[in-house]
N, C-alpha and C positions, 0 to 999 in steps of 0.2 A: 485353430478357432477356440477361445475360451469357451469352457462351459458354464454359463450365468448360472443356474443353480448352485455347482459347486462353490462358486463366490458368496452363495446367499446363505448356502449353511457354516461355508468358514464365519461369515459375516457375523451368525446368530450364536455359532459358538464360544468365541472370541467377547464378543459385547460382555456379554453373559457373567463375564471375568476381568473386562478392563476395568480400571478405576480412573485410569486418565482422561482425559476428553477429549487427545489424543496421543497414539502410542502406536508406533512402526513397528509392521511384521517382515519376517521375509516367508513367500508361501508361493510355490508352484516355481521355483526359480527367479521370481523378483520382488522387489521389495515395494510393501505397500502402507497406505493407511488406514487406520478406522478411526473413526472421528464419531463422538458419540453426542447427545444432547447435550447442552451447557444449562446451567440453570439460569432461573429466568433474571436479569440482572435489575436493578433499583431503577426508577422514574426517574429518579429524583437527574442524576448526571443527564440526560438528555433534557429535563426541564435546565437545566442550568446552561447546557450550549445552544438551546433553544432561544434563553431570553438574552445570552450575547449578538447571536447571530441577529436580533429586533433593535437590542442598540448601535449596533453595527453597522446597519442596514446591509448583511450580506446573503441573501438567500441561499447560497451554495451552504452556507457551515450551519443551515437547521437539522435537526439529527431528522435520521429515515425514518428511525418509530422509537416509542418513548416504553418499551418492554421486549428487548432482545434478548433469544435467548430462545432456548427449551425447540420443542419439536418444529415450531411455526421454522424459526430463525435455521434449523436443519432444513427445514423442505425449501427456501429460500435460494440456500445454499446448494443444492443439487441441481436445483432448476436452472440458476445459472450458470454454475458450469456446465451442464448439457446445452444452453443457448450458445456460450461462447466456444463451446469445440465444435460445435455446427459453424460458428462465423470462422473457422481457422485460427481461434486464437489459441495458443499455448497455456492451457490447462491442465492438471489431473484429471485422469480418463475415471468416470465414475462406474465402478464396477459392478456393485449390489448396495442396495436399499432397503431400510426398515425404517420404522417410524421413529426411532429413536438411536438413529446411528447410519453410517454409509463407510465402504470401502473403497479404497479410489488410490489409483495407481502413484508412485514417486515419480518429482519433477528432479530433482536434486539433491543434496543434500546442505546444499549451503545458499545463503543469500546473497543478495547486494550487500545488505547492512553488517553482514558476517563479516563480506571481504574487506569494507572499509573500515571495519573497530579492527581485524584484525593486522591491518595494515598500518594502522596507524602506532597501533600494541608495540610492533613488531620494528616500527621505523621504515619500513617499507611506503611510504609515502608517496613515490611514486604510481603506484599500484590504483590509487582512489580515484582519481581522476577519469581514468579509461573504463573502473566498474560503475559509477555513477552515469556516465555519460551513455556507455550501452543498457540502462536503466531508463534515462528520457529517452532515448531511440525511441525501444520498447514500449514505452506508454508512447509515444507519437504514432507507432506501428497501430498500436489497439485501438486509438481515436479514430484512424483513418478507415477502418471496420465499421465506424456508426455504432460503439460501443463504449463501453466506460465502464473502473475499476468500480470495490466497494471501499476497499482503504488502502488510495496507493502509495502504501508507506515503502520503502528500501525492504524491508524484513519479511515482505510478502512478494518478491522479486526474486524466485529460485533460480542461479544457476545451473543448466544444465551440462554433460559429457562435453561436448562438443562449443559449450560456448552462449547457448543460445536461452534466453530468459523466457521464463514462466508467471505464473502470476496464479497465488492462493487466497485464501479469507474469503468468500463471499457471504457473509451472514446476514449483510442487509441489501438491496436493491435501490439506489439511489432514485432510480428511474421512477418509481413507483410514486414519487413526492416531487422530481425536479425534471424541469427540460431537459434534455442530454447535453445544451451548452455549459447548463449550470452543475452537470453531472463532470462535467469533464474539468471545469474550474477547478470544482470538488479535489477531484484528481491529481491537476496541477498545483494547488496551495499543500495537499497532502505529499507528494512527490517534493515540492522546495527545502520544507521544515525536516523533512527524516534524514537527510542526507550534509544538508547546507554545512553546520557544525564540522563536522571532518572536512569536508571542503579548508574553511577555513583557518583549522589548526592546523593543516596540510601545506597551507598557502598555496593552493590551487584556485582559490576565490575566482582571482582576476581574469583568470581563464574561463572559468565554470561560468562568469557573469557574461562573455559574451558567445558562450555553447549556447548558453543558457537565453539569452534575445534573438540566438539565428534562430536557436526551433522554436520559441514563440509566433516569432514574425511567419512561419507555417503555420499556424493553428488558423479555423476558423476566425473571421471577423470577431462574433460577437465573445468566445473566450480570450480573445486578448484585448478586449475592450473591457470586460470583468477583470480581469488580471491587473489592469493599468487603474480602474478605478479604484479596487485593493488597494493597491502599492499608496496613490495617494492618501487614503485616508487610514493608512497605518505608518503615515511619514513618522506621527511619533514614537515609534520604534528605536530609528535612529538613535535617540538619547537613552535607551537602556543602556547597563553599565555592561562592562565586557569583563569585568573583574569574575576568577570562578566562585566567589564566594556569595556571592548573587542566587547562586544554584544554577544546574546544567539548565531544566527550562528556557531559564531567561536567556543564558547564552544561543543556544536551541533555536528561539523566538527571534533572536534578532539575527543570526547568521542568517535564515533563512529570508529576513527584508534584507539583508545585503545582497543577497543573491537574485532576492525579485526587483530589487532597486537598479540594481549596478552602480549605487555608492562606495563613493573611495573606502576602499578597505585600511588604508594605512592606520596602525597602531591600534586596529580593533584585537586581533587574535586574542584570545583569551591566554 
């Protein structure tokens, strides 16, 4: 049985001294985190994906608050990973608490996003496919809890020992501002765009576009009615250029509408 105190004076000794905002220990036999307040970051970026999200017309991509950051966006973060290890979902176990900092247990050491830049470094190409895909499992797993990420990007997808995925970052609460169908859109558009890229310089696209409609065609009615009114009104995607000289973004941007389209992929790879 842990003893919580002992965690809370490692906790305050350690801060005391970090300069990172986060920085791995190993203490008491296993290896953990402390994650400390970030400072508070500019309006300005959320005023900007605010007034896309109004031309848009997409409610899912309004930011959750327009001053993330600092203690608030810590206490955020704690609160929800104690809601989703009560719901069973694979988080960091949060160990001790301060108002300016938490300790909280390792899920892995490596990511989704790890295995696929590494794989693809590496020519190992094969590999990306089977890490992505146990990636949407995962987020289909955590929908199906009545729950939902706060950025479910690939790079916040730890794998664990044995195989089995986790999920970090909670600094904002989508819920706090959106329905949970629009929370889990969120999820879905953020989940397409981190991954899609490797998908396609991999040539796994064509596969991935129809992994990628069977576990749509599972989700709630009304997020894949969101997802499909997306896809329409970003048909202009299609005509970005595939060329890299564009910059990775644009590549980024449009992998990820091939992947929500299931448009012919021939001769886009970048």
């Amino acid at each position: 049985m842990e003893q919580t105190e002992d965690w809370q004076a490692f906790l305050q000794h350690r801060l005391s001294q970090q300069q990172r905002l986060a920085q791995r220990y190993e203490q008491a036999g296993r290896f953990v985190w402390i994650k400390r307040a970030a400072p508070l970051r500019s309006p300005w970026r959320y005023w900007a994906q605010g007034a896309l999200a109004r031309v848009l017309g997409f409610a899912w991509l309004r930011p959750v608050s327009t001053r993330m950051g600092g203690p608030a966006s810590l206490a955020v973060e704690v609160r929800r990973l104690r809601q989703l290890a009560s719901a069973g979902v694979r988080v960091p176990h949060v160990l001790a608490v301060q108002v300016d900092g938490f300790v909280m247990d390792e899920l892995g050491t490596h990511s989704i996003m790890d295995v696929l830049d590494a794989s693809l470094a590496s020519g190992a190409t094969e590999r990306i496919l089977p890490a992505w895909r146990s990636g949407l499992e995962a987020l289909g797993a955590l929908h199906d809890t009545g729950n939902c990420l706060s950025q479910a990007f690939c790079r916040n997808m730890v794998i664990g020992d044995a195989g089995q995925i986790g999920f970090i970052d909670f600094e904002d609460d989508p819920q706090a501002v959106l329905p949970l169908a629009l929370c889990q859109v969120r999820d879905v558009m953020c989940y397409a765009q981190s991954g899609a890229l490797q998908l396609l310089v991999s040539g796994g696209m064509t596969e991935a576009q129809s992994i990628w409609h069977a576990w749509l065609q599972q989700r709630p009615v009304p997020v894949q009615a969101e997802v499909a009114r997306a896809v329409r009104r970003l048909g202009w995607l299609r005509h970005l250029p595939a060329d890299r000289r564009w910059g990775h973004d644009t590549q980024r941007v449009k992998a990820a509408y091939l992947l929500l389209s299931g448009a012919d992929v021939t001769g886009q790879t970048p």
